[in-house]
C-alpha positions as CSV (number, residue, x, y, z in Angstrom):
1,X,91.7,109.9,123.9
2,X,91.0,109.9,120.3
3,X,90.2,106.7,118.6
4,X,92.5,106.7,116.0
5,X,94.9,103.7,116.2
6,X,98.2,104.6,117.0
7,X,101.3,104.2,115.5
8,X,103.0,102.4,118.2
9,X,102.9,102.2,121.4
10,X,104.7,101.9,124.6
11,X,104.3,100.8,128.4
12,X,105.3,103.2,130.6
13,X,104.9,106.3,133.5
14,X,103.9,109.7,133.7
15,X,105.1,112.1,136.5
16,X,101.6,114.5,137.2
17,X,102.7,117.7,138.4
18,X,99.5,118.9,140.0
19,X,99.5,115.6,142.3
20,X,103.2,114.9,142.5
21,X,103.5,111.4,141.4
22,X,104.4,109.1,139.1
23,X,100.9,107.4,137.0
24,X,101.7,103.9,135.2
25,X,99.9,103.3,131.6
26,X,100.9,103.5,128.0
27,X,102.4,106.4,125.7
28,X,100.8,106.2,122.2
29,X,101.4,108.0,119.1
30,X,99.4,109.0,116.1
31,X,100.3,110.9,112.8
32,X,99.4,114.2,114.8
33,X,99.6,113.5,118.8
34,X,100.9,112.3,121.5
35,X,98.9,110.5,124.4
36,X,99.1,109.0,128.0
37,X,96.6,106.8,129.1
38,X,96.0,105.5,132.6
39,X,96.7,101.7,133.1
40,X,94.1,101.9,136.0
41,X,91.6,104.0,135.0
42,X,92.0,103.4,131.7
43,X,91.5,107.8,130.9
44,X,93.6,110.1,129.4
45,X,95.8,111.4,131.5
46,X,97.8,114.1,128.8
47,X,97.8,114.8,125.6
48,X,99.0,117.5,123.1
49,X,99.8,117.8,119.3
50,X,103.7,117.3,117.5
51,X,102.7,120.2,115.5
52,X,103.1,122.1,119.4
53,X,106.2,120.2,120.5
54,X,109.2,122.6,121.1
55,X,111.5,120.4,121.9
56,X,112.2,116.6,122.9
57,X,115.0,115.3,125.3
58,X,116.4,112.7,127.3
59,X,117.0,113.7,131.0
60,X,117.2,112.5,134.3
61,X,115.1,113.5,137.2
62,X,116.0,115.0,141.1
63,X,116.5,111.2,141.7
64,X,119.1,110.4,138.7
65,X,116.4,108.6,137.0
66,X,116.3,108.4,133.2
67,X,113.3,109.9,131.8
68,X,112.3,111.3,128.0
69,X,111.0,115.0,128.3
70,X,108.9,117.0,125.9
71,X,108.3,120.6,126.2
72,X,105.4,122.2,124.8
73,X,104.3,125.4,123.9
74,X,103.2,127.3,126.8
75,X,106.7,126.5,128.7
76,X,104.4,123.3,129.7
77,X,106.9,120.2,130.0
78,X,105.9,116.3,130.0
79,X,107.6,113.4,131.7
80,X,107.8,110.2,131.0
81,X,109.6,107.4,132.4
82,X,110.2,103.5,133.0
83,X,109.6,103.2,129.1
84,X,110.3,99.8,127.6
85,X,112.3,98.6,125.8
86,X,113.9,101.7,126.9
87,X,113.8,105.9,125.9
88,X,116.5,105.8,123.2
89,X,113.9,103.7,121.1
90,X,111.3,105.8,121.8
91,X,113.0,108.9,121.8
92,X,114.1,107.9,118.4
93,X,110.6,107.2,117.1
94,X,109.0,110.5,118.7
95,X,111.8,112.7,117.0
96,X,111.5,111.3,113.7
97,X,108.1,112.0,113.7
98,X,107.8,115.1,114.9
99,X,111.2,116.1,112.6
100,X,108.8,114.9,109.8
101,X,105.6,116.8,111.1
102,X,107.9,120.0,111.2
103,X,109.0,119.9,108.0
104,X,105.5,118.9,106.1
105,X,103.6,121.4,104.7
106,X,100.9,123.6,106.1
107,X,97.6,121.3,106.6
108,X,95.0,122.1,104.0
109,X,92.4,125.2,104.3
110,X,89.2,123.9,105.4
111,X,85.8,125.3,102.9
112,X,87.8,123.2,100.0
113,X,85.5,120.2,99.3
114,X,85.0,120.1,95.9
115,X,87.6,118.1,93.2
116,X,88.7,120.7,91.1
117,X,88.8,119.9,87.3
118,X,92.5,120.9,87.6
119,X,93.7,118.3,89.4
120,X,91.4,115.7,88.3
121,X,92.8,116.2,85.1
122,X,96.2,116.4,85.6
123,X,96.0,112.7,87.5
124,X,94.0,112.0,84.1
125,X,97.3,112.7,81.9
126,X,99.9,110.5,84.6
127,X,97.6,107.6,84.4
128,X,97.4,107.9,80.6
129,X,101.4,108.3,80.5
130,X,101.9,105.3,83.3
131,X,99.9,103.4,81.2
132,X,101.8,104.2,77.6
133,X,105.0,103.5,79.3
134,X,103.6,100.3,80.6
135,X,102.9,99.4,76.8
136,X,106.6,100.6,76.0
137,X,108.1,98.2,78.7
138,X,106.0,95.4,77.5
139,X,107.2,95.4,74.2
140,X,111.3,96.4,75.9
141,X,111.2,93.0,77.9
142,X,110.0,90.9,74.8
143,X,112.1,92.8,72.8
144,X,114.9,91.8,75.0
145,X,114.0,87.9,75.5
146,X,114.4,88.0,71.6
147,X,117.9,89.5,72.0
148,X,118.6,86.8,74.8
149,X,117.7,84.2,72.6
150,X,119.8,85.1,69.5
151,X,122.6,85.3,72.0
152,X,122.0,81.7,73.1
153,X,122.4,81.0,69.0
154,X,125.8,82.6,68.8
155,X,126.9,81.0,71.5
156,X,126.1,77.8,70.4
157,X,127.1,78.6,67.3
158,X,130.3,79.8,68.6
159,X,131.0,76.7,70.7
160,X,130.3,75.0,67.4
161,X,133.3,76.7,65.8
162,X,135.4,75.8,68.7
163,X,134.5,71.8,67.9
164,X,135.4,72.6,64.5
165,X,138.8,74.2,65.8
166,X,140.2,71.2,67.3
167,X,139.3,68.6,64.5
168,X,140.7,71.0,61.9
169,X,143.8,71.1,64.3
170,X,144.2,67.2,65.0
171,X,144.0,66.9,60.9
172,X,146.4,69.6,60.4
173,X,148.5,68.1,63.2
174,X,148.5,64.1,62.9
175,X,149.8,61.6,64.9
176,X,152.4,60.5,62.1
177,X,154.3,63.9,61.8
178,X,157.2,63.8,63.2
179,X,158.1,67.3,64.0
180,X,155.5,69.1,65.6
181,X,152.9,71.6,63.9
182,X,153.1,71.7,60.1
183,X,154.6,74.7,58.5
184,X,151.9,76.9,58.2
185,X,149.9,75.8,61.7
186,X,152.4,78.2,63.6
187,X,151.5,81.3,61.5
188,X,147.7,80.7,62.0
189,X,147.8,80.2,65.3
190,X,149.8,83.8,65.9
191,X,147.3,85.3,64.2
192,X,144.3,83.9,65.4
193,X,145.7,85.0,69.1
194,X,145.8,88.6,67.9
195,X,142.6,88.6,66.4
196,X,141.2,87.1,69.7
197,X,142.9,89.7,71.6
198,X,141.8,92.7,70.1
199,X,138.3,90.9,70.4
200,X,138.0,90.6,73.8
201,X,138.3,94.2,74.8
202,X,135.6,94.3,77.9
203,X,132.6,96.7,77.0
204,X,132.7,99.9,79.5
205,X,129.5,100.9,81.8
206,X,127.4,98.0,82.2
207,X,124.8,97.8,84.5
208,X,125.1,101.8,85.8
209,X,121.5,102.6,85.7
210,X,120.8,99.9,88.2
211,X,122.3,101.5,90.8
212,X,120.1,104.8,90.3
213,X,118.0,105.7,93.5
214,X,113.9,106.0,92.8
215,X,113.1,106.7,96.5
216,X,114.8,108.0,99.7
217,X,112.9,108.1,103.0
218,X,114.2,109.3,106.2
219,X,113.1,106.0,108.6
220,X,113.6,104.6,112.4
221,X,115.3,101.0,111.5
222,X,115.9,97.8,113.8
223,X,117.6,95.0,112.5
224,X,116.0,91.5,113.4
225,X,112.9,92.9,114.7
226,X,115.1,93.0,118.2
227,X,113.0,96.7,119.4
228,X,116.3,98.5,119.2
229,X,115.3,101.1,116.6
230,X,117.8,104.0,115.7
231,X,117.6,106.4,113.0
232,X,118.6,105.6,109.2
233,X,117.0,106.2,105.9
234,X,115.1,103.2,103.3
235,X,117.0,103.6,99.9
236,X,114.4,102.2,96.6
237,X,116.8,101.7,93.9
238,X,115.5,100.3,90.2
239,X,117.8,97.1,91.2
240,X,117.8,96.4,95.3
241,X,116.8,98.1,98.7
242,X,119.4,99.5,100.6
243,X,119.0,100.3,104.3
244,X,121.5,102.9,106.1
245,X,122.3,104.6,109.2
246,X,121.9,107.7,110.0
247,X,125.6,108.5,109.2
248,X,124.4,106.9,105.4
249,X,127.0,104.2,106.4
250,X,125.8,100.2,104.2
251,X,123.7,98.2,106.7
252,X,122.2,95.6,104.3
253,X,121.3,95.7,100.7
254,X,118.8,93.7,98.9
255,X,119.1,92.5,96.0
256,X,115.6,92.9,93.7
257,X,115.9,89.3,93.2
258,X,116.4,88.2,97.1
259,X,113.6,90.0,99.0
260,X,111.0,87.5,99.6
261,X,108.7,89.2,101.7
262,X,107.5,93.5,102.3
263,X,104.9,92.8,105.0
264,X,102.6,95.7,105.6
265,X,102.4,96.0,110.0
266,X,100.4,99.4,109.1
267,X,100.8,102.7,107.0
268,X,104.0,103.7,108.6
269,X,105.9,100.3,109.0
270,X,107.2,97.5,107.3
271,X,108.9,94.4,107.5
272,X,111.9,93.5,104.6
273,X,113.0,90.1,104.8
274,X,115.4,87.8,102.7
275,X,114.9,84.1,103.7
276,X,117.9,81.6,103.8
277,X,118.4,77.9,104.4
278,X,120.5,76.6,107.1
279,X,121.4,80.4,108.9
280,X,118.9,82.9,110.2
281,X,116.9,84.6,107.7
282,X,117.7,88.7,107.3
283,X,115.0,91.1,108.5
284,X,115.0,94.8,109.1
285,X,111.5,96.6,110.6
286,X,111.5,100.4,109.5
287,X,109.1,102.9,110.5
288,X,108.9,106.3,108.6
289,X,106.4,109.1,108.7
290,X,107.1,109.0,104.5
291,X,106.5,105.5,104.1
292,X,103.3,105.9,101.7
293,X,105.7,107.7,99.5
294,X,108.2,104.9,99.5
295,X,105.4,102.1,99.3
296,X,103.9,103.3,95.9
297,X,107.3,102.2,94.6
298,X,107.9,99.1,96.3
299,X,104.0,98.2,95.6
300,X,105.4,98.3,91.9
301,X,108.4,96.3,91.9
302,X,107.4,93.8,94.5
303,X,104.1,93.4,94.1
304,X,103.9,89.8,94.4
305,X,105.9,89.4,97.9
306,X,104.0,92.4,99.9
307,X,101.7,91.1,101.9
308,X,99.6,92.6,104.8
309,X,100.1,91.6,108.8
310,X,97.3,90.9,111.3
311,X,97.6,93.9,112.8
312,X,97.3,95.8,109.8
313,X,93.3,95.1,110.0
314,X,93.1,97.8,113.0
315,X,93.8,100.9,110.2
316,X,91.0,99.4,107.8
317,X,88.3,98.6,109.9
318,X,86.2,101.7,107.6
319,X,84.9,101.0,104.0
320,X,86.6,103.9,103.1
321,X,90.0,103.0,104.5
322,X,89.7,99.2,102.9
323,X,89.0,100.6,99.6
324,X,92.8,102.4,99.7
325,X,94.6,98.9,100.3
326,X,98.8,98.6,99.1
327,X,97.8,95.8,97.0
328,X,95.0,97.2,94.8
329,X,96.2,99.0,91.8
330,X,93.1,100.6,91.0
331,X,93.6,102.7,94.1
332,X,93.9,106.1,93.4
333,X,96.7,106.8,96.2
334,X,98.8,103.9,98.7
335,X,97.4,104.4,102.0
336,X,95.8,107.7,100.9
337,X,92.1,106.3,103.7
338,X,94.7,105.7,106.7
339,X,96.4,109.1,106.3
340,X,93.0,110.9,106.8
341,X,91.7,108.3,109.3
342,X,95.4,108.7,110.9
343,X,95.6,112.3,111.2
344,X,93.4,114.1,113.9
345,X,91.9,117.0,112.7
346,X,93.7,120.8,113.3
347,X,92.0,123.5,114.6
348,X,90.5,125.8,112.4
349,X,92.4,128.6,112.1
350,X,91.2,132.6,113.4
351,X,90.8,134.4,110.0
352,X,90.9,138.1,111.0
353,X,87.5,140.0,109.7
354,X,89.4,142.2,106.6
355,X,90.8,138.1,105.2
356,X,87.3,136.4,105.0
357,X,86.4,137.8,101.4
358,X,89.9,137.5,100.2
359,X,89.7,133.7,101.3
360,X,86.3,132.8,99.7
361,X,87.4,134.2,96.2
362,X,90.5,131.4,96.5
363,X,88.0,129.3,97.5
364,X,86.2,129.6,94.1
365,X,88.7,129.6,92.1
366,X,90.1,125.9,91.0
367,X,93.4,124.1,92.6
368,X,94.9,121.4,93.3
369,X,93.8,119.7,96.7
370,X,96.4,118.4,99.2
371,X,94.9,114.7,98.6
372,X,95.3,115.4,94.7
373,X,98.9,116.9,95.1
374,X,100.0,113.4,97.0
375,X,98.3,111.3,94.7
376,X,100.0,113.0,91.7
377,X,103.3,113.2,93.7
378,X,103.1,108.7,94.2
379,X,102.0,108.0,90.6
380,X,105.0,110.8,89.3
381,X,107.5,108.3,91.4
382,X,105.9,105.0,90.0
383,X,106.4,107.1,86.6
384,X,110.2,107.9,87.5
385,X,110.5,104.1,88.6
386,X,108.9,102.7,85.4
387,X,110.9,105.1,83.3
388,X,114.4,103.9,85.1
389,X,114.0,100.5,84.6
390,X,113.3,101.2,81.1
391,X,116.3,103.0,80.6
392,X,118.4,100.3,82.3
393,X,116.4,98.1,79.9
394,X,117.7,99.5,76.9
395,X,121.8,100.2,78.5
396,X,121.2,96.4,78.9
397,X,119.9,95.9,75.3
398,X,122.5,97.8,74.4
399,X,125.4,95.9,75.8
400,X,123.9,93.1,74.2
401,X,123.5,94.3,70.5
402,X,127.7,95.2,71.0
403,X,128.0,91.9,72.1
404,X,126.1,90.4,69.1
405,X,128.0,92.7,66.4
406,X,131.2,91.7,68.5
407,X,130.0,87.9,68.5
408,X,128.8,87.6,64.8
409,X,132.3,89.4,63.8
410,X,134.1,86.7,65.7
411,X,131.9,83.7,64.1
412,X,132.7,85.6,60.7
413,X,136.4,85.5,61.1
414,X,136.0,82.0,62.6
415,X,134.6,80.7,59.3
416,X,136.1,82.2,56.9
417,X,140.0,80.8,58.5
418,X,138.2,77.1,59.0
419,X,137.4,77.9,54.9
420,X,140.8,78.4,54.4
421,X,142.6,75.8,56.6
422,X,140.0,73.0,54.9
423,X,140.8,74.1,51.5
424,X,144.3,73.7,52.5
425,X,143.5,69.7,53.6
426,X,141.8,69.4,50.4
C-alpha cells in the first residue's frame, strides 16, 4: 500500500474471489485510490485507482447481506462489507470523491518541470492587485468608523433636540392655562407630524451584497460530528457560512460574527463550530474533494479562529508539505504540498511514435503549469472575496451618508422651529 495518508478510513471486510472468503481489515482512501489492507497480515489485499472506477453501488450478497460494490474497469468487481458506522456513510464519501475525480481535469503532462515566466508573472499581477485592494479596504473601514462616529454626533445631537422639545412644550403649555395647548401649539404640532412622516420613509436595499456567495463546494456533511455523513454543499458568503443538503434545502447558517472555531482535521475536512452557553454547542464536519478551494476563502475571513487538529500533523510530516500550512499567508497556494503528497502518481501515458516531436515542441514553448493555474484560481477567489466585501462596504457607507443627509435635514428643521417657538416665548 502506498504511504500516503489517507483520507479516511474505515473498519471493515473484503470478500476474495480467488479463495472464497470474506478477509477482515480496513478500507482507506486517498485523493487517487482506493485500498484494503489485511487486519492480520497487515498487506494489501486490493487496490485500484477512482480515475478506473465504473461504477459504485450498494447491494446485497447470495446471503441478503448488505455490502458496497465497486466495479472496475476490466468487468473486475470489489466487495466490501461489515463497514462501520455503516455503507451509506461510506458509500457517500467514496462517490463524492470519485464524482469529483471524474469531473477534474486531465492530470498534468509529465517533461514540464520548469516555471514558465507566463505564469509566474501572471501570479506576480494578482498579488500586486490583492495587495492594492487590501490598501483600498484599509482606508473603506476607516473611512467608515469616521462615518460611524458622525452618526453617533447626530444622534446625540438629535436626542438633544428632543430634550429641547419637551421644555419648549411644558413653557408653551404651563401648568396655569386653563384650557389645554395654547393657540398656536396645535398648528405646530400638525405640522411637525407631517414633516416627521415624510422623514421617516425606510431606505430600500440594505445589506443585499452580504448575502452574495464567494464559494460553493460540493461536500459530504454530518451534523454534530455523529459519523452519519450524507451529501450537501459548503456555501462561503461575504457575511456567514451556510451548509445545505443535497436537495440545497437550509441546514444551518453561520453568521460571520458566530463561528468560533474552522479546525483543520486535514486538507479535505473541517470542523465549523458555534459555541453556546447553557445548550450544546453547533458543529457540522464536512469533507470535500474541493475543500482547498473553499479554504483560501475562509483562511481570509476567519483567520483568527482556524486552527489545526492533531491529526492534521500526519499530512505535514515533509518540509515541503509544512511550508504550504492554511495559516501562513506567505504561502503561495492553501494546501498546495498535501495535494502533491496526497495524490499518487498516474501512469505515464503511451505517446504513439508520429506524437513525440509534436509533444516536445509544447514542451518548449511556455504555459501555465497545473500548480500555477490552482494557485492563480485561490488568490482570484481571495480577490472576488476581498472585492465583495468592499462593495458591501461602500452599499453600507452608502446607507449611511442617506441617513446623515436625512438626519442633518431633520436636526435643521428641528432648529430652526425651536427658533421660532422661543422667539415666540420671548
Amino acid at each position: 500500500m502506498s504511504r500516503v495518508v489517507p483520507i479516511h478510513s474505515w473498519p471493515g471486510s473484503y470478500y476474495v474471489n480467488g479463495e472464497k472468503r470474506w478477509e477482515n481489515g480496513t478500507l482507506s482512501l486517498t485523493r487517487t485510490m482506493v485500498h484494503f489492507v489485511s487486519g492480520r497480515t497487515k498487506e494489501s489485499v486490493a487496490g485500484f485507482r477512482l480515475s478506473g472506477v465504473v461504477a459504485i453501488k450498494m447491494e446485497s450478497s447470495s446471503f441478503i447481506f448488505g455490502t458496497l460494490t465497486v466495479l472496475e474497469e476490466g468487468n473486475v468487481k470489489h466487495w466490501f462489507g461489515s463497514l462501520k458506522p455503516n455503507r451509506v456513510v461510506v458509500y457517500n464519501v467514496l462517490e463524492h470523491f470519485w464524482r469529483e475525480r471524474l469531473l477534474s481535469p486531465a492530470s498534468e503532462a509529465p517533461g514540464a518541470k520548469g516555471q514558465p515566466s507566463k505564469g509566474r508573472a501572471l501570479i506576480s499581477l494578482v498579488a500586486e492587485s490583492q495587495r492594492r485592494l487590501e490598501d483600498t479596504g484599509v482606508v473603506l473601514s476607516h473611512q467608515g468608523e469616521q462615518f460611524d462616529n458622525v452618526m453617533q454626533g447626530l444622534e446625540k445631537i438629535d436626542s438633544d433636540l428632543g430634550l429641547a422639545d419637551k421644555l419648549l412644550s411644558e413653557l408653551e403649555s404651563p401648568s396655569w392655562w386653563p384650557f389645554g395647548k395654547l393657540p398656536w401649539k396645535s398648528q405646530q404640532d400638525a405640522k411637525a407630524e407631517d414633516a416627521a412622516a415624510r422623514a421617516a420613509a425606510p431606505a430600500a436595499g440594505a445589506g443585499s451584497g452580504r448575502n452574495k456567495v464567494i464559494a460553493s463546494i460540493p461536500a459530504v456533511v454530518s451534523r454534530g460530528g455523529d459519523g452519519d455523513l450524507k451529501p450537501g454543499c459548503l456555501s462561503v458568503l461575504v457575511s456567514s457560512l451556510e451548509v445545505r443538503d443535497a436537495d440545497r434545502r437550509l441546514l444551518h447558517r453561520f453568521e460571520r460574527g458566530d463561528v468560533d472555531e474552522v479546525r483543520v482535521h486535514g486538507p479535505y475536512e473541517i470542523t465549523v463550530r458555534q459555541r453556546f452557553i447553557g445548550k450544546p454547542d453547533v458543529c457540522f464536519r464536512l469533507l470535500s474533494a474541493k475543500m482547498p478551494e473553499a479554504m483560501s476563502v475562509l483562511e481570509m475571513q476567519y483567520k483568527k479562529k482556524v486552527e489545526l487538529a492533531g491529526e492534521y500533523a500526519a499530512f505535514t510530516a515533509t518540509p515541503a508539505a509544512a511550508a504550504s500550512s492554511p495559516c501562513d499567508p506567505e504561502a503561495p497556494s492553501w494546501g498546495q504540498g498535501l495535494q502533491q503528497r496526497g495524490q499518487d502518481a498516474e501512469p505515464p501515458p503511451e505517446v504513439p511514435a508520429g506524437e513525440l516531436s509534436r509533444l516536445r515542441v509544447q514542451a518548449a514553448q511556455p504555459s501555465v503549469s497545473r500548480a500555477e493555474a490552482q494557485e492563480l484560481r485561490q488568490m482570484l477567489m481571495q480577490l472576488k472575496s476581498l472585492a465583495l466585501e468592499a462593495e458591501t462596504e461602500l452599499e453600507r457607507q452608502d446607507d449611511v451618508l442617506d441617513d446623515l443627509s436625512g438626519s442633518t435635514d431633520r436636526a435643521t428643521a428641528h432648529v430652526e422651529r425651536h427658533t421660532c417657538r422661543m422667539k415666540r416665548l420671548l
